[in-house]
N, C-alpha and C positions, 0 to 999 in steps of 0.2 A: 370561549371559556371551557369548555370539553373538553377541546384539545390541549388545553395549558393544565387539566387537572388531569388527565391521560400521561404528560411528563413528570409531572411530579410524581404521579401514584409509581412512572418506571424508576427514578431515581430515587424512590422510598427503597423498593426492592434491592436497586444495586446498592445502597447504604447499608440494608440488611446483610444480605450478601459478602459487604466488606467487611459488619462487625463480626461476624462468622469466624471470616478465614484470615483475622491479623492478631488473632488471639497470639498473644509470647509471639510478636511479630519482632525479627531482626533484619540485620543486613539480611545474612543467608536467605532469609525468606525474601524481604526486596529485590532480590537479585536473582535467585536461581531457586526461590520457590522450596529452599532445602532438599532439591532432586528426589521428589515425591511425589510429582503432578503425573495423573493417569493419562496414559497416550493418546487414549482413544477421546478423550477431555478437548485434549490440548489441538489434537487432529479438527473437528469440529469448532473449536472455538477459531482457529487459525483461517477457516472459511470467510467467517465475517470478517475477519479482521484484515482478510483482502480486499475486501470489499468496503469501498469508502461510502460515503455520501452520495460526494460526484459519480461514484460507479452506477449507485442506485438510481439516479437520475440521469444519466448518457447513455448508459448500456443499451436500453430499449430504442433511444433514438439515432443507432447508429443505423438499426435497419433502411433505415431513410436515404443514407448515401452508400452503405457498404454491405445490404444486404447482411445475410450471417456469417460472413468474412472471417469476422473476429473470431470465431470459431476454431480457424487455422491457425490464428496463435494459441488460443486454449491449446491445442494438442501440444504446440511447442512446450509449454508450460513443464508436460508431463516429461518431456525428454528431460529439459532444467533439472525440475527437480527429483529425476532418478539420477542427475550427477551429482547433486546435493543431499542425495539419502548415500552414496554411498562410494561419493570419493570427499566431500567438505565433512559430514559429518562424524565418519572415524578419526578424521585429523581432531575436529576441535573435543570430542570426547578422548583422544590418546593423550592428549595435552592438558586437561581439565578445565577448560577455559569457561571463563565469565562471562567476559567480553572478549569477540573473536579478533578483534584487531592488535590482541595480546601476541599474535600468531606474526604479524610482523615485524614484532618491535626482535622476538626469536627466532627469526629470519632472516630478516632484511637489515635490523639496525633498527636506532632508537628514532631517527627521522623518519626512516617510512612510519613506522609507527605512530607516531603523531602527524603526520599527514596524512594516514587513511582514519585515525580516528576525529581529526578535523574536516576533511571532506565528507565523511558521515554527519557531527554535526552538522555541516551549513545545508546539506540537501534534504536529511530529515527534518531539521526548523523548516524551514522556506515550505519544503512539498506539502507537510503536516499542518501547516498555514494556512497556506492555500487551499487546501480542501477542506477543511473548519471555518475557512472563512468565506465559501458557497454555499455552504450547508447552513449558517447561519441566515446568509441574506434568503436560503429558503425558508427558514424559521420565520423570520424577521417578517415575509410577506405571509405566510400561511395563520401564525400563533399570534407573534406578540405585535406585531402593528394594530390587529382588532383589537389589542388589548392596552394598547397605550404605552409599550413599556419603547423604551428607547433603543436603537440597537448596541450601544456599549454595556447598556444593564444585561441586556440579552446577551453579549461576549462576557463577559464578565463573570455572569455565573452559569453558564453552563460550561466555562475553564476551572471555577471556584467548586462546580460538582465532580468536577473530573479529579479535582485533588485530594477533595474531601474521600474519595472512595480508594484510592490510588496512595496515599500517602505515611499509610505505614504499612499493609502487605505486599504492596509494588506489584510484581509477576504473580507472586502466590496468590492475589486475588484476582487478576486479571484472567488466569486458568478456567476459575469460575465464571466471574462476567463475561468472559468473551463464549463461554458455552451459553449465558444465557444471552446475551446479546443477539448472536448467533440464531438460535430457537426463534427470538422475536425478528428477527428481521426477515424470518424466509416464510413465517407465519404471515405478516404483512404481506408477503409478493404472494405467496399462494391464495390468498383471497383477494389481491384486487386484482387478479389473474384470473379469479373466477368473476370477480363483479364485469369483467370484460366482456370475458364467454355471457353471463346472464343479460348483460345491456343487447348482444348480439343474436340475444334470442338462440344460441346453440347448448347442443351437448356438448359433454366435454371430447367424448370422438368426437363429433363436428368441428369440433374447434382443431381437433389434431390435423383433417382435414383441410379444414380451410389454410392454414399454416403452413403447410407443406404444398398446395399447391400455389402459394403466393409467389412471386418472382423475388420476393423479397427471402425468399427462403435460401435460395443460393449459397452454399456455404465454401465449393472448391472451386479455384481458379486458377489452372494450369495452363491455358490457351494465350495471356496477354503478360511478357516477361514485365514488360515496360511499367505493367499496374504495380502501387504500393502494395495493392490487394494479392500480387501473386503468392500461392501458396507456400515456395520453398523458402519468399522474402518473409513470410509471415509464421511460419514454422521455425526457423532458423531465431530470427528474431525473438519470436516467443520462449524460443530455450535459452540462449543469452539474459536478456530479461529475468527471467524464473532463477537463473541463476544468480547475477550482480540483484537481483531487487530483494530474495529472500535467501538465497545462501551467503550473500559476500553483504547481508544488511544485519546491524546486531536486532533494530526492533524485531525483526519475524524470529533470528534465529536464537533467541535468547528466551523466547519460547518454547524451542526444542530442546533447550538444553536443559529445560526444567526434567524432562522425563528420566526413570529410575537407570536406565541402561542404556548403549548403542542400538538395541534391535528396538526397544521400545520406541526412541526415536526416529529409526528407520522407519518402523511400520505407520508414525503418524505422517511422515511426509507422503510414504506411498498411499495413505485410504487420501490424505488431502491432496495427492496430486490427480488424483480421480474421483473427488468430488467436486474439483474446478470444473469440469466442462457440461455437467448436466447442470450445475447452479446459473451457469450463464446461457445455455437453453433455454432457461427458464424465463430470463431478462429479457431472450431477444425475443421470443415467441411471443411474451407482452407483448413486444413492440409492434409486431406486426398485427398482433390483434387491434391497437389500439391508433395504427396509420388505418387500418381497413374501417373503424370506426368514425375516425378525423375524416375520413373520405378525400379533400382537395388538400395534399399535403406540401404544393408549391407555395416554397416561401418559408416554409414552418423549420423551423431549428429544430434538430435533432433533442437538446435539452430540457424544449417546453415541451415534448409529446406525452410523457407524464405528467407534468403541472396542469397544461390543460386539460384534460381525465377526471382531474379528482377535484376539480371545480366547480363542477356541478354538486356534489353533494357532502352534507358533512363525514357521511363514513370513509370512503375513502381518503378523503384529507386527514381523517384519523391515520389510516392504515398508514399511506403515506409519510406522515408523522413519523410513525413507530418505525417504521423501515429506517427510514434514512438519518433518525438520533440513534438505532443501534447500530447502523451501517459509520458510521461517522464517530461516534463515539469506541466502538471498538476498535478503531484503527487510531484514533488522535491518544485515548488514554494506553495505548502502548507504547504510541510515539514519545512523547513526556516520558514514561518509564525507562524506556531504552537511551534519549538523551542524558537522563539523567547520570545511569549507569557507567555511561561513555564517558562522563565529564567527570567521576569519581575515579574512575580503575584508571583510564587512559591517558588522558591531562593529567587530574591531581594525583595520580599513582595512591589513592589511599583507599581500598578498598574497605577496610574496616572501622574507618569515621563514620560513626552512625549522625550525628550533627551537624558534617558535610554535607551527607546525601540527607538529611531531610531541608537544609536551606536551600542547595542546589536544584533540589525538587520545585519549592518553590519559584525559585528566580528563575528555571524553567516554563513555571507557568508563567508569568510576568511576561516573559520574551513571546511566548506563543498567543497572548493577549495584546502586544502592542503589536506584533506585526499583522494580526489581524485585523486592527483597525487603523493600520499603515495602509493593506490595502484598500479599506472599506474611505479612507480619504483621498486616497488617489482615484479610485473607483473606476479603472480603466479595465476591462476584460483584454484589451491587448497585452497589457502588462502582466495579466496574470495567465494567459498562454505561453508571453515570456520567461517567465518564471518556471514555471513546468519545464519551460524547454529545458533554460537553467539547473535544472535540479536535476535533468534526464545527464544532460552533460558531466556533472560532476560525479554520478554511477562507474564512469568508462576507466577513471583511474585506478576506481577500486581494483575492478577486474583485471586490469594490466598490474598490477602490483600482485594479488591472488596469483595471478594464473603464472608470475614468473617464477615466484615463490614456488608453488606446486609443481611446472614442469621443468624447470633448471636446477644444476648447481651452481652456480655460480652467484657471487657474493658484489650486488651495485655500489657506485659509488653512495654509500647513504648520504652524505652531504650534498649532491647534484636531485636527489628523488623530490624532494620538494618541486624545486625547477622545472623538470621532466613532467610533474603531474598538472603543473599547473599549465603547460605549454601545448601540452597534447589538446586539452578541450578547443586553446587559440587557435591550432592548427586544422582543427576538426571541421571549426567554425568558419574558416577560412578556404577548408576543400569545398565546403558546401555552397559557401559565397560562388565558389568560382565555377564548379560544376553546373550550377544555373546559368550560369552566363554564358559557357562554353557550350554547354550540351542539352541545355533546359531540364538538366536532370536535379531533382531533390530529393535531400537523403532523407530517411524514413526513420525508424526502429535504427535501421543497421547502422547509424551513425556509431549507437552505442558499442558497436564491433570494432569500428574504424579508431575510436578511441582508445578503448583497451589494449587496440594494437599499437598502436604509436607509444602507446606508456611503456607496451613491452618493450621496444625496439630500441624506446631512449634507456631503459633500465640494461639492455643487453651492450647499447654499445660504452656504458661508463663500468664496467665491468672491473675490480681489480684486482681479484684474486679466483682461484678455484676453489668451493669446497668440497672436503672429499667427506 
């Protein structure tokens, strides 16, 4: 019961918080916040809001197979997105853009255009599903199963608070919540960070010690080309990513474009693209504190080495709580925001039906509610590995449409780019199939390279004119 009046009491606040900032709310504000949102806001709020649920709960338990690896893509991150502070984002601020897939339709033609703003739909639903709807089944076992409540009541309304707050200042209030979201969730990791250290009987040097000389500490791997884990595959990788997942995605970057200026903007990608890599410092260093805790950790999944932690007592399972509804909720209540947007400007070309984008808001929620309990019926975790993979696939056309856009002049056939985008994942899908069987090799990350390229290649060779 603690922990179920601990949620409430957070979504009193973010209720306050919304009736706050949707005062004389309109479109402009649903949309781009009326290019007002302070950067250094937007920067900080943008942290959490990489950060999901699942982040909150796998991060620490990666150290278990990959050591702090993942680290080597954080750095990629930082490459990504200094191409996205300042080769993406003077384009989409030269242009004024709402929604950035507007950038194709004045590029490429009216098809690319609605097939990058449809392969955005389908991978934002699916992915933003998906990870609401693990974050739930972690609610479901922590909160409301002691409580008796059902898990549909438990989807239901925590999609129904997401609207309630979400639903007339859209971004403009998001700006806010995701800074306070933000605040709470990294307050949650620093004290069951310390409830670690204090179970472990150390200082907080001690703890820095013990961490660093754990084998689990490992963070570079130049010596084994053949590992996933090697650096330049994880580096490279991570800059691609940083780029297709928040420069070429409208949820991330329709939060940059709330900010007054280009430098404004700039300067929030740059403080957040180097506030990625001590925030997950922070996750993996849990981790290893809490593998050296767990002591016998064969057999144990990487996902439960937080769940079992905070089992032992009710404060953690608070903290817990609060982590990963504001890690989860800042990342889902943008996703709905930016689908909505997409399917207003993009699809229905009506940017300024205020009565479109608030039913479409809704039937938003609708869809992000049955697919969640699409999975939660199927209830197969292969499926929903699946699915991810799925949704990493559909990233690769974006980037092959962007980056032909960006580096050519030349003008595709737009009635063949549908075909092309939809062909390239098949064929992606199909190098991978066979790479195993030929060479035992499986692609990683870089699929999503291999992708983009193949979109390039089919966009370069239907080519019908020059532009000059």
């Amino acid at each position: 019961m603690t922990i179920l009046l601990t949620i409430l009491a957070y979504f009193v606040v973010l209720l306050g918080i919304s009736r706050l900032t949707s005062r004389k709310a309109n479109n402009d504000t649903f949309y781009r916040a009326r290019k007002r949102a302070p950067w250094y806001m937007v920067a900080f709020g943008m942290v959490g809001a990489s950060i999901s649920g699942v982040t909150f709960i796998s991060v620490p338990g990666m150290v278990l197979t990959s050591q702090m690896t993942y680290l080597q893509m954080c750095l990629g991150f930082i490459a990504g997105y200094a191409v996205i502070a300042f080769v993406l984002l003077p384009l989409y601020y030269h242009l004024q853009l709402t929604s950035i897939y507007t950038y194709l339709g004045q590029r490429l033609g009216n098809r690319s255009y609605q097939t990058g703003a449809w392969f955005f739909l389908l991978s934002k639903m699916v992915g933003a599903s998906v990870r609401f709807y693990v974050v739930c089944i972690i609610l479901q076992q922590f909160v409301f199963d002691p409580s008796g409540i059902p898990f549909t009541v438990n989807v239901m309304g925590m999609v129904l608070l997401i609207w309630l707050y979400t639903r007339r200042g859209g971004i403009g209030t998001l700006v806010f919540t995701d800074t306070f979201q933000t605040l709470c969730l990294f307050t949650a990791l620093v004290l069951i960070l310390l409830e670690a250290i204090n179970q472990m009987h150390l200082s907080v040097g001690e703890a820095v010690k013990v961490i660093t000389d754990s084998p689990m500490s490992r963070i570079f791997v130049f010596d084994d080309w053949v590992s996933p884990h090697n650096f330049w595959k994880q580096f490279l990788s991570g800059a691609f990513i940083a780029i297709v997942m928040t420069g070429l995605d409208q949820d991330m970057m329709q939060k940059n474009l709330t900010c007054k200026t280009l430098k404004d903007a700039q300067k929030d990608m740059c403080t957040y693209s180097f506030a990625f890599v001590p925030a997950n410092l922070l996750f993996l260093s849990l981790g290893i504190l809490l593998a050296l805790l767990a002591g016998d950790t064969s057999g144990l999944k990487g996902d439960l080495l937080l769940p079992n932690f905070v089992q032992a007592s009710v404060l953690p399972q608070i903290l817990l709580t609060i982590g990963i509804v504001a890690a989860s909720f800042s990342s889902a209540d943008s996703a709905l925001t930016s689908l909505t947007t997409c399917f207003c400007i993009d699809i229905r070309r009506q940017p300024d039906n205020e009565q479109l984008r608030k039913r479409m808001h809704l039937v938003m929620c609708f869809i992000f509610i049955l697919f969640i309990l699409l999975f939660r019926a199927i209830n197969s975790t292969s499926l929903i590995d699946a699915v991810y993979i799925l949704a990493s696939y559909t990233y690769g056309p974006l980037l092959g449409l962007f980056t032909f856009g960006l580096l050519t002049h030349r003008q595709p056939n737009d009635r063949l780019v549908p075909y092309i985008c939809i062909a390239s994942p098949i064929l992606c899908y199909a190098f991978d199939v066979l790479t195993q069987q030929l060479w035992n090799y499986h692609f990683g990350y870089e699929l999503l390279m291999l992708n983009g390229m193949l979109t390039f290649v089919g966009l370069w060779m239907t080519k019908v004119k020059s532009e000059k």
